[in-house]
N, C-alpha and C positions, 0 to 999 in steps of 0.2 A: 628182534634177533633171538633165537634160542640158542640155549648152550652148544646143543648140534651142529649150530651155524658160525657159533664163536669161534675166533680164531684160536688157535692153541700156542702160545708161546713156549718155548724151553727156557728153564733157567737153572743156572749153575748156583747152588748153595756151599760155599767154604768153610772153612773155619777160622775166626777172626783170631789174631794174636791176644786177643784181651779175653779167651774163652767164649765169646759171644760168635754169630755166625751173619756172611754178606754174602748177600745174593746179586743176581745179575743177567742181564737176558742179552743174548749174543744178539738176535734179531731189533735188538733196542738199547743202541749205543746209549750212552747217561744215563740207563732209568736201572735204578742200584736201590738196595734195600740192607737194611741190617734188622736182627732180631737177636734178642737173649739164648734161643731156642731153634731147632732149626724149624719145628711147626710156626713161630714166630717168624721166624725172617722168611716163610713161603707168604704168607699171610699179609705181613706189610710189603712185600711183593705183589701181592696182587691187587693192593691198593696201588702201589707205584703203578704197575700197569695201566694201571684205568685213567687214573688221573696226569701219565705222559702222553697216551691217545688221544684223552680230551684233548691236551693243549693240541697236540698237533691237528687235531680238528678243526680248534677254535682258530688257530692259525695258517688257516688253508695250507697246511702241508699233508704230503701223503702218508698216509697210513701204513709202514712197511709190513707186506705180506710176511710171516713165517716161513722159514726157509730151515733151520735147527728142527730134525725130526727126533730125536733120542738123543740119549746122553746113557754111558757104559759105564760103572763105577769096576777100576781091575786090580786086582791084588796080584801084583808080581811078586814072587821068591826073593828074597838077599839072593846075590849071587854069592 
């Protein structure tokens, strides 16, 4: 499988209460990631990724397709 063919996951990166940053992919309920940094928590995200798929591989489950196409960061006004 090439990059072209991999699936694309979306994931949501927050901002932790302790300064740190958790990440989280809507299409993959449990599979959660924290980093110091938010290049960090994309990163042990994409280890999470790989290695939730595995299992659900190793575990004849299926594989849920991507369904999360974008994600809009909006700065609303104070009213």
């Amino acid at each position: 499988m090439t990059d072209t063919d991999a699936p694309s996951y979306l994931i949501v990166i927050e901002r932790a209460e302790d300064g740190g940053y958790g990440a989280w992919a809507p299409d993959l309920p449990g599979c959660v990631a924290l980093g110091d940094t938010i290049e960090d928590a994309e990163h042990q995200m994409r280890e999470a990724i790989a290695f939730h798929l595995e299992g659900l591989r190793d575990q004849g489950e299926p594989v849920p397709a991507p369904t999360a196409v974008a994600a809009v960061m909006m700065t609303i006004p104070a009213a």
